[in-house]
TORDO-984216 format. One record per residue (C-alpha): residue in one letter; x, y, z; residue number from 0. Coordinates in Angstrom, 3 decimals. Layout:
# residues N
+-----+----------+----------+----------+-----+
| res |       px |       py |       pz |   n |
+-----+----------+----------+----------+-----+
|   A |        X |        Y |        Z | NUM |
...
+-----+----------+----------+----------+-----+
This chain:
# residues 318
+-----+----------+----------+----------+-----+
| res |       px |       py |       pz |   n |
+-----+----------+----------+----------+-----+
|   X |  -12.467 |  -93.859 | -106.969 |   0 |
|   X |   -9.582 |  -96.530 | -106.750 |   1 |
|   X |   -7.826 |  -96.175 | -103.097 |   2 |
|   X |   -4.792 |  -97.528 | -101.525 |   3 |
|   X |   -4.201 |  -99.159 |  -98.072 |   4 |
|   X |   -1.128 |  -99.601 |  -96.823 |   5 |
|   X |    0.010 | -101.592 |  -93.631 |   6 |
|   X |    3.240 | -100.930 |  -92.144 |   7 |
|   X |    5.743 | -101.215 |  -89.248 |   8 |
|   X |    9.951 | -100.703 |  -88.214 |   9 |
|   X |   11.096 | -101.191 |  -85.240 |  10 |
|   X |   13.623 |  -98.238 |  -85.318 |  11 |
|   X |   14.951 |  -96.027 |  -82.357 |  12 |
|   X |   12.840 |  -93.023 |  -82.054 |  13 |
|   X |   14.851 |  -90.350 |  -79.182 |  14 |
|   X |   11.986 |  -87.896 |  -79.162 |  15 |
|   X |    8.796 |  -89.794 |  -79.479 |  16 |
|   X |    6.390 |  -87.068 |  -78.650 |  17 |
|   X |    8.240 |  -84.237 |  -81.497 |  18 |
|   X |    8.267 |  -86.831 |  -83.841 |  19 |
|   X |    4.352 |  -87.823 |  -83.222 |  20 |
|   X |    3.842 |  -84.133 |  -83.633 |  21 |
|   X |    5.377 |  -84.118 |  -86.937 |  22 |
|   X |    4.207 |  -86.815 |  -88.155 |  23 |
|   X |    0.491 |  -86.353 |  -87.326 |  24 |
|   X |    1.203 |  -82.707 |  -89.623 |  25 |
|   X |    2.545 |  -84.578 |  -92.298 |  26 |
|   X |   -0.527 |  -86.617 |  -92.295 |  27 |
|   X |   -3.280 |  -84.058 |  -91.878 |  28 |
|   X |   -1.763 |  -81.973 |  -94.491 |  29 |
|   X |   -1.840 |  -85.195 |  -97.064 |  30 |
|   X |   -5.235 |  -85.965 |  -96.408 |  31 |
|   X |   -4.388 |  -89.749 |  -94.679 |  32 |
|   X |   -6.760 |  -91.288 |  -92.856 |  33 |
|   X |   -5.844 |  -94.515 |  -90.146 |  34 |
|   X |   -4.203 |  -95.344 |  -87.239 |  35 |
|   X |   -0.245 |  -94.635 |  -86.877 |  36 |
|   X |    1.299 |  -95.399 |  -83.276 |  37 |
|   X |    4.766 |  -94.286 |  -82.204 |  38 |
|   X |    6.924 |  -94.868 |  -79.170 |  39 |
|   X |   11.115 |  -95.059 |  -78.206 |  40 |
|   X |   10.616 |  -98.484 |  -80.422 |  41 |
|   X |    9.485 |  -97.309 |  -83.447 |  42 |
|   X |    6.235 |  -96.964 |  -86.456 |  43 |
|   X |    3.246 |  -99.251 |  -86.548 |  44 |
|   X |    0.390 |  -97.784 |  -88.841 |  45 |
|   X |   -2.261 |  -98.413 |  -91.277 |  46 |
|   X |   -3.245 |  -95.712 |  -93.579 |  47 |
|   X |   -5.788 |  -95.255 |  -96.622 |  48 |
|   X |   -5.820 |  -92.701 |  -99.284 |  49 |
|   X |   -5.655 |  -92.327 | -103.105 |  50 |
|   X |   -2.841 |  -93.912 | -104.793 |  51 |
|   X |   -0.844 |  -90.273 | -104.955 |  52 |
|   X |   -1.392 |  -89.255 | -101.282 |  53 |
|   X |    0.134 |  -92.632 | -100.248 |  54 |
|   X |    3.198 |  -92.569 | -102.673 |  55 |
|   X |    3.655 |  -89.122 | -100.707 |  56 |
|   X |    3.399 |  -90.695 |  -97.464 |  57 |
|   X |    6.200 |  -93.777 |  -98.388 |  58 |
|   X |    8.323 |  -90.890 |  -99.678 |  59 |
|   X |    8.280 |  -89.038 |  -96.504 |  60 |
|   X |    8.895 |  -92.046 |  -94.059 |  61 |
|   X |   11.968 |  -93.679 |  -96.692 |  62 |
|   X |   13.812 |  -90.272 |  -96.333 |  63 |
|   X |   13.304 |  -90.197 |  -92.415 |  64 |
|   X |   16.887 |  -91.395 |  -90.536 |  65 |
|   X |   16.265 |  -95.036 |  -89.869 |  66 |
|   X |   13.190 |  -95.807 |  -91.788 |  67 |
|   X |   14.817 |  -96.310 |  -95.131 |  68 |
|   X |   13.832 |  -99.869 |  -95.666 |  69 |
|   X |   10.298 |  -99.855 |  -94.305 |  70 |
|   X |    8.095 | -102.429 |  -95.766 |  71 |
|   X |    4.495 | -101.743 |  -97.029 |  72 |
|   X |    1.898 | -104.097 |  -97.614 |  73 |
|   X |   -0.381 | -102.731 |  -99.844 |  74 |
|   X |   -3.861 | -103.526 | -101.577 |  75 |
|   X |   -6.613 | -101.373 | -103.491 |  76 |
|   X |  -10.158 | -100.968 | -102.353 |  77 |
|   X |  -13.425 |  -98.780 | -103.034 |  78 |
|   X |  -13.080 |  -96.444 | -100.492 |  79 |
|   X |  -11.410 |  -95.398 |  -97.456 |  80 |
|   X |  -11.777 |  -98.210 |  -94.647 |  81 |
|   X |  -11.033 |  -95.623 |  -92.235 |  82 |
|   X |  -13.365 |  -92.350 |  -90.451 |  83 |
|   X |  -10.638 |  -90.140 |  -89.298 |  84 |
|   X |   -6.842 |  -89.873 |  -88.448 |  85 |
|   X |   -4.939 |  -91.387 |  -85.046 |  86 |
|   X |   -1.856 |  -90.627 |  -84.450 |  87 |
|   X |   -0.647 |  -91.219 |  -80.812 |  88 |
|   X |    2.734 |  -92.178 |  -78.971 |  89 |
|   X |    2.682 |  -95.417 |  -76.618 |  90 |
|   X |    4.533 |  -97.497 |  -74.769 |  91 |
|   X |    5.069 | -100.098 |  -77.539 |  92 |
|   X |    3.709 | -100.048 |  -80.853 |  93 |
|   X |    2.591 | -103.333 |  -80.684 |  94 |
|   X |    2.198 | -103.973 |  -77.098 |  95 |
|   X |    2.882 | -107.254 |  -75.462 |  96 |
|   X |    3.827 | -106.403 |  -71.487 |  97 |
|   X |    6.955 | -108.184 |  -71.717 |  98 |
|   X |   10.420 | -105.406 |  -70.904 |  99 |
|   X |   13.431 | -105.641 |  -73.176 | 100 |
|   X |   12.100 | -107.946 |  -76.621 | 101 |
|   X |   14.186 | -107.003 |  -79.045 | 102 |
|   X |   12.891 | -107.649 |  -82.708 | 103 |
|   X |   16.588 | -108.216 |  -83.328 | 104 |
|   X |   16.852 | -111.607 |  -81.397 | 105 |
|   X |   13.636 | -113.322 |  -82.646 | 106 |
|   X |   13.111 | -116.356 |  -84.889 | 107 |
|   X |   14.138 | -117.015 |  -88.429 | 108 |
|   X |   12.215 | -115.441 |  -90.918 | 109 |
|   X |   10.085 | -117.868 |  -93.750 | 110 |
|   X |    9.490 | -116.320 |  -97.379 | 111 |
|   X |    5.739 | -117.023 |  -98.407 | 112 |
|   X |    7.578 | -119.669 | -100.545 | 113 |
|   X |    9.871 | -121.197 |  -97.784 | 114 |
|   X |    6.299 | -121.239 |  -95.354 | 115 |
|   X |    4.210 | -123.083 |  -97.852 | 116 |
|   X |    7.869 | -125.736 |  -98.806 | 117 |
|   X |    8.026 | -126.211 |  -94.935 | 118 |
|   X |    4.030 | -126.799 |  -95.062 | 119 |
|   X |    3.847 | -129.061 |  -97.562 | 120 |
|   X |    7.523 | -131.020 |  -96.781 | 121 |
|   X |    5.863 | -133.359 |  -94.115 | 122 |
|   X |    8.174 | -131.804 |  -91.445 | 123 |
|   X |    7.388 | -132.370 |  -87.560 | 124 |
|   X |    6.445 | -128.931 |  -86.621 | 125 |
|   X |    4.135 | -126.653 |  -84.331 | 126 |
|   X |    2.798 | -123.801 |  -86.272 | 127 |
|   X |    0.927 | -121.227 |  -83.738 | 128 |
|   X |   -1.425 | -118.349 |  -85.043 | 129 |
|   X |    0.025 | -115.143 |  -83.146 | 130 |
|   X |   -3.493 | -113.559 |  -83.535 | 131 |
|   X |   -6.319 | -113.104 |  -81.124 | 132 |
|   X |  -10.095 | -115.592 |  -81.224 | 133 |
|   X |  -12.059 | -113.342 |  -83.322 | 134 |
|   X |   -9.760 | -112.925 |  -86.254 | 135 |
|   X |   -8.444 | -116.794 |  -86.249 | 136 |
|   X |  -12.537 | -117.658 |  -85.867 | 137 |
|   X |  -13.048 | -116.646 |  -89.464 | 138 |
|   X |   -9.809 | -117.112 |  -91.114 | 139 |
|   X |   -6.256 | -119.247 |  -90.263 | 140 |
|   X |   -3.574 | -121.621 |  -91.568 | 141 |
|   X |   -4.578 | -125.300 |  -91.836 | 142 |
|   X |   -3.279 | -127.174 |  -88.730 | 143 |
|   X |   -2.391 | -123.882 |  -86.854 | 144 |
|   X |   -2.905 | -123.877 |  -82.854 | 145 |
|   X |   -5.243 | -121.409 |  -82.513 | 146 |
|   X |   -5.083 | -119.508 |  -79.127 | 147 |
|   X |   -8.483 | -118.633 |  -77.604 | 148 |
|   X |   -7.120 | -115.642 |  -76.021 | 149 |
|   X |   -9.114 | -111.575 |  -76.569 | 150 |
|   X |   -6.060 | -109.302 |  -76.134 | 151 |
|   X |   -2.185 | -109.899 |  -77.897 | 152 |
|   X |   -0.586 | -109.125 |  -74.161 | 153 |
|   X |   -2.488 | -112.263 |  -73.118 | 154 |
|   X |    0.296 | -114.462 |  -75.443 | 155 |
|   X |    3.082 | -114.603 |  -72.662 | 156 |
|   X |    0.089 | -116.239 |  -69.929 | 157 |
|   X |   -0.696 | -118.819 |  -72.591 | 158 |
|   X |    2.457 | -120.092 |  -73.803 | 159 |
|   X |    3.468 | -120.765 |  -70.158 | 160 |
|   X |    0.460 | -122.903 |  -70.560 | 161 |
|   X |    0.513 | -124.907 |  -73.695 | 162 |
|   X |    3.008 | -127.525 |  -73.564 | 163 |
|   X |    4.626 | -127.069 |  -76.528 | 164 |
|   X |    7.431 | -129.244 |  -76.506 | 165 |
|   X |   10.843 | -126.989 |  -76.622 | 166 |
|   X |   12.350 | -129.297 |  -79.087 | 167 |
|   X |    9.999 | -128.782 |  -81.605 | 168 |
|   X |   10.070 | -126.466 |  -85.158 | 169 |
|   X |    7.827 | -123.952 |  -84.312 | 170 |
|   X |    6.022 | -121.898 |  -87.059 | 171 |
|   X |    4.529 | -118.930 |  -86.160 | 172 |
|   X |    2.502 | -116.159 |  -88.218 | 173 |
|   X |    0.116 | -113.130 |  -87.736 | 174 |
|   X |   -1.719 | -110.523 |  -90.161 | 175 |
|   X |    1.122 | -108.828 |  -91.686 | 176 |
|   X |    4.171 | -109.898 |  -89.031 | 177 |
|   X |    4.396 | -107.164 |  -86.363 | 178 |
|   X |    3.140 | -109.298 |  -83.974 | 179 |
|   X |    5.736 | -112.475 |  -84.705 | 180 |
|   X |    8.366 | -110.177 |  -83.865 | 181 |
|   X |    8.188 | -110.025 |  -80.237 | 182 |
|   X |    6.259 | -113.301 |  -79.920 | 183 |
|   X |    9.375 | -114.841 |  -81.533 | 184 |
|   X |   11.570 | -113.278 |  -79.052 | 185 |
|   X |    9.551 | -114.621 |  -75.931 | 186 |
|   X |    9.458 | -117.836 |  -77.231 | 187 |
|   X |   13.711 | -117.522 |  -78.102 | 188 |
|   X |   14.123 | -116.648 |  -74.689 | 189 |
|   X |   12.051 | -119.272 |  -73.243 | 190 |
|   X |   14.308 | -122.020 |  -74.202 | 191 |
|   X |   12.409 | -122.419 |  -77.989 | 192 |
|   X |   15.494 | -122.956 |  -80.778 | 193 |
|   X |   14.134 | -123.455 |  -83.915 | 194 |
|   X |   11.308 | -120.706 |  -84.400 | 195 |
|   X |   10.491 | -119.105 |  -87.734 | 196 |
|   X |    7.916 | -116.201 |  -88.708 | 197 |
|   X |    5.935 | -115.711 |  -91.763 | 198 |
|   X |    7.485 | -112.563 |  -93.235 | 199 |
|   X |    5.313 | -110.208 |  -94.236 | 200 |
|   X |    2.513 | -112.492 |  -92.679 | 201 |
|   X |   -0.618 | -113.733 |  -94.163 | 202 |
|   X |   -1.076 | -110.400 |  -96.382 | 203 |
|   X |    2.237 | -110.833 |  -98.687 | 204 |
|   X |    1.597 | -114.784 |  -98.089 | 205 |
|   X |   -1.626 | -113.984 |  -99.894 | 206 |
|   X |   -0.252 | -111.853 | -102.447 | 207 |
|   X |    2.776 | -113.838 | -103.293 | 208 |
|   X |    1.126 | -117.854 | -102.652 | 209 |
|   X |   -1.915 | -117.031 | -103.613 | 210 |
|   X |   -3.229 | -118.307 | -100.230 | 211 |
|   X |   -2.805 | -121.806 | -100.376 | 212 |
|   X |   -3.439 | -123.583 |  -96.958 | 213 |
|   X |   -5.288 | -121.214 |  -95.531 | 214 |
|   X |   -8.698 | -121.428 |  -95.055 | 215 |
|   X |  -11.409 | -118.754 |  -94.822 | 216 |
|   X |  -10.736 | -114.952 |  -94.717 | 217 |
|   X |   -7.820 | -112.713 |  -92.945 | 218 |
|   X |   -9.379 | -109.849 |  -90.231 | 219 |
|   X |   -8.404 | -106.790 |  -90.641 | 220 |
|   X |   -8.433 | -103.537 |  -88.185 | 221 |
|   X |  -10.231 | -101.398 |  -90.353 | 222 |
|   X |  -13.815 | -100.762 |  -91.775 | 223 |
|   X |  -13.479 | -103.904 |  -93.954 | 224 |
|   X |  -12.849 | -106.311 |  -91.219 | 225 |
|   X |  -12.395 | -109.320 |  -93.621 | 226 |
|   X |  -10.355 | -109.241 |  -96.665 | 227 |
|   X |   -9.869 | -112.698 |  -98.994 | 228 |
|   X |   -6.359 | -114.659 |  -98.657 | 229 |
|   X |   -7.427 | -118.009 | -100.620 | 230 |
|   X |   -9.240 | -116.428 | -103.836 | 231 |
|   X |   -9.655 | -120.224 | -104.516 | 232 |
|   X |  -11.818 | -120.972 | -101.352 | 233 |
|   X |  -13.630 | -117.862 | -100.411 | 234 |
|   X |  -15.773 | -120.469 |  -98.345 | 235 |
|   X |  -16.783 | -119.325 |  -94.148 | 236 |
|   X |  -15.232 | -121.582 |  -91.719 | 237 |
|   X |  -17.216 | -119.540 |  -88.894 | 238 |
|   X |  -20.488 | -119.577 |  -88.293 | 239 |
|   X |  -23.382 | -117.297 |  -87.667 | 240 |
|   X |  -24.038 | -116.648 |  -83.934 | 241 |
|   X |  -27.834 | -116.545 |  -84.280 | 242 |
|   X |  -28.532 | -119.251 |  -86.843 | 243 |
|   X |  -25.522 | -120.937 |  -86.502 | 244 |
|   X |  -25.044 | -120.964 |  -90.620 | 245 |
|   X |  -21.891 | -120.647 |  -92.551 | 246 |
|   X |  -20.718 | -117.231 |  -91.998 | 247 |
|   X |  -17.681 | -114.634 |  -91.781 | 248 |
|   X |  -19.112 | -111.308 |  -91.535 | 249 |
|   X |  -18.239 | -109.792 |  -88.087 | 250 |
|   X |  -20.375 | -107.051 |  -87.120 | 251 |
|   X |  -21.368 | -104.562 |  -83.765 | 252 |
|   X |  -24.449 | -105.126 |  -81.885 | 253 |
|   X |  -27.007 | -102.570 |  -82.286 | 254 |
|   X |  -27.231 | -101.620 |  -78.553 | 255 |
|   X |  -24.961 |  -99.852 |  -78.064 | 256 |
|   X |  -24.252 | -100.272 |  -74.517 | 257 |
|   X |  -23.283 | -103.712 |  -75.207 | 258 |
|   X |  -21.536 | -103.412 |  -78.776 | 259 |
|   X |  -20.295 | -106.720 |  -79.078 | 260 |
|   X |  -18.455 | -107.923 |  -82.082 | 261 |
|   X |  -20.110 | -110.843 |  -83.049 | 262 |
|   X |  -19.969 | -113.208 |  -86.603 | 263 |
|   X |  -23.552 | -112.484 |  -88.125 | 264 |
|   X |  -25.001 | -113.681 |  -91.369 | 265 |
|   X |  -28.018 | -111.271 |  -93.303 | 266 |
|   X |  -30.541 | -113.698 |  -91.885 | 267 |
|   X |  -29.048 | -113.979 |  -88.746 | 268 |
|   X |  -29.037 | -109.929 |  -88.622 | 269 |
|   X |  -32.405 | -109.445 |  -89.346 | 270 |
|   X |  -33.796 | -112.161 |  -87.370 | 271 |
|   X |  -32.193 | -109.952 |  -84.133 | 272 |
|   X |  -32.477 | -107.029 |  -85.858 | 273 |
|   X |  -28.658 | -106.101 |  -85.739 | 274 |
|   X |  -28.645 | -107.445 |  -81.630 | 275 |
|   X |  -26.600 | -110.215 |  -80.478 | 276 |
|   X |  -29.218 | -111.278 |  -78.118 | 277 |
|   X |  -32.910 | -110.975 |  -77.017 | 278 |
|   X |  -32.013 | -109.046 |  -73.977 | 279 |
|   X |  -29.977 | -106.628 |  -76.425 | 280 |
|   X |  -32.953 | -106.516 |  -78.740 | 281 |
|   X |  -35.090 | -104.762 |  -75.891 | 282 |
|   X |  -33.220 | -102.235 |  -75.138 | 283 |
|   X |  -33.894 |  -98.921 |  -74.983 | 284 |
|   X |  -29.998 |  -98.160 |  -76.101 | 285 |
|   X |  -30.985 |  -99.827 |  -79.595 | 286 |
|   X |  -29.479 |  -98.349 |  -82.884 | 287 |
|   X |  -32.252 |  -98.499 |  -85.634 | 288 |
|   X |  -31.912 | -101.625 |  -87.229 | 289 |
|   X |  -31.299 | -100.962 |  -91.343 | 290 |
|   X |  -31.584 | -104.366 |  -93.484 | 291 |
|   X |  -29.652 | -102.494 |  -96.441 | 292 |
|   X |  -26.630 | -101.049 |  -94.213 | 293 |
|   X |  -26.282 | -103.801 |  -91.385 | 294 |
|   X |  -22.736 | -105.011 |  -92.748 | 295 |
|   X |  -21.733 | -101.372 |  -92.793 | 296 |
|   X |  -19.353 | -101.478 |  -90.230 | 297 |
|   X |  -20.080 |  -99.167 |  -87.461 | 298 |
|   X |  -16.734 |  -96.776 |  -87.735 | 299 |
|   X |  -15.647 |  -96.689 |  -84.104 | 300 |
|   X |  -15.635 | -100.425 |  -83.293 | 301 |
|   X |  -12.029 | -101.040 |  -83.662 | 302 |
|   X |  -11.013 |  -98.886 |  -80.971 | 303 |
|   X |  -13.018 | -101.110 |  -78.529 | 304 |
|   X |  -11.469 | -103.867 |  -79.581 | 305 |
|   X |   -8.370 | -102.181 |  -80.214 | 306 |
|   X |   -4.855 | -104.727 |  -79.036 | 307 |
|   X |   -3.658 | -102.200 |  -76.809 | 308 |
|   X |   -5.347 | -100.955 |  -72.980 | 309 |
|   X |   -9.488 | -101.365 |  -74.627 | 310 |
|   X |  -10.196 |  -98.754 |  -71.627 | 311 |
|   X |   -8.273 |  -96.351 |  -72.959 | 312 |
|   X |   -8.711 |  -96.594 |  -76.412 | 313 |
|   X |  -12.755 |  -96.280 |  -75.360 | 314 |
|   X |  -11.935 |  -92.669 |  -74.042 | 315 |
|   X |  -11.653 |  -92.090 |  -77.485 | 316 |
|   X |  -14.956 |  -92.608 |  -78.750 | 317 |
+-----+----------+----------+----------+-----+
């Protein structure tokens, strides 16, 4: 059965955060959605799966909601369901970056897929900076992007003060479908940065729309897929396998599960360690059965543990 999976944000005023949570996680149940929506005073962030009908329903309902009306959706088909259950939670910020008072409304210009790959391929003087964390720009990121080895997205404002990029300079910025661009911009704005742009709709409509051209290897995704293709003309890994260090861009949990590490892992690689990332993982006692067939089944839970957002308390939730 043909599915649909939509990702989404606004940054709209929400007064009651907690009633409107409450109705929205109703809404939801009763449709039969499955994903993660987060709401706060700020706004929507979510990503939902369900058949084709169940999500026109859902974009219906949010359009006629005051101050949602021009929502975007990024969209794409799939098998099944990347998603086990429903979360629907109010937080702080629904995309959170520790930074007070970054309004969407002052950040950088925003690029078309078709203005990002002109100003690509122009020969301009820029700095383009992937506004995503080290495990998804490992497998998957623009040619000639800065690439900051940092785990969490509230790590950003520690490593900009850090990497002299010159204030002068275009700056060219892009994440997996732009949420994330929209408060970096602002930082960077009100760091004494001018000229700063954002991918709209970020690599997701760039894929749809550009077919993917300049990027290189696979987009990660926060759901049971955990890669999706962006350059359908180079589907070749740019990572490599942790054990057998082999072309690879399959990402998936170690088997013991008190360590449950996210790791890149090719088939050999995985039964070589038997699903571990290590020896010392591969003796212990805390071992999942190892299954050849399933071991790129994503284990449901992982991405609350590595979750954006406070990975302590999104554990609670396992």
């Amino acid at each position: 059965m043909k599915t649909e999976v939509i990702l989404y944000y606004n940054f709209t005023p929400v007064k009651d955060p907690e009633q409107f949570c409450k109705e929205h996680k109703e809404f939801l149940k009763d449709a039969g959605l499955k994903g993660r929506v987060y709401i706060s005073s700020e706004g929507i962030n979510g990503t939902l799966g369900g058949s084709p009908e169940q999500i026109a329903a859902y974009k219906n309902y949010l359009l006629n909601l005051d101050g949602f009306e021009e929502t975007e959706f990024k969209s794409e088909e799939d098998e099944s369901v990347p998603f086990a259950k429903l979360i629907c939670k109010v937080r702080e910020e629904i995309v959170a970056i520790g930074v007070d008072k970054l309004d969407p409304k002052e950040g950088g210009n925003y690029l078309s897929p078709a203005d990002w790959r002109r100003v690509m391929e122009s020969g301009d003087d820029y700095v383009m900076i992937d506004v995503r964390n080290n495990y998804e720009s490992r497998v998957g990121h623009f040619e000639g992007a800065l690439k900051p080895d940092v785990e969490n997205f509230y790590d950003f404002p520690g490593w900009l003060e850090d990497a002299g990029i010159p204030k002068d300079k275009k700056v060219l910025m892009y994440c997996t479908g732009g949420i994330r661009c929209e408060k970096f911009s602002v930082l960077m704005k009100k760091k004494g940065w001018d000229d700063v742009n954002q991918l709209h709709g970020g690599i997701l409509t760039y894929a749809k729309e550009e077919g993917g051209e300049h990027f290189k290897g696979k987009c990660f995704v926060f759901d049971d897929r955990l890669v999706v293709p962006v350059n359908r003309g180079d589907l070749q890994p740019i990572a490599r396998c942790d054990i057998t260090g082999k072309p690879a861009d399959s990402y998936i949990n170690c088997a013991n599960m008190e360590c449950n590490k996210l790791f890149v892992c090719s088939e050999e690689g995985a039964k070589i360690m038997e699903g571990c990332c290590s020896e010392e993982c591969k003796s212990s006692e805390y071992k999942r059965p190892f299954d050849p067939e399933n071991a790129f089944r994503p284990f449901r839970k992982w991405y609350n543990y590595f979750d954006d957002d406070f990975k302590q308390r999104e554990l609670q939730n396992l």
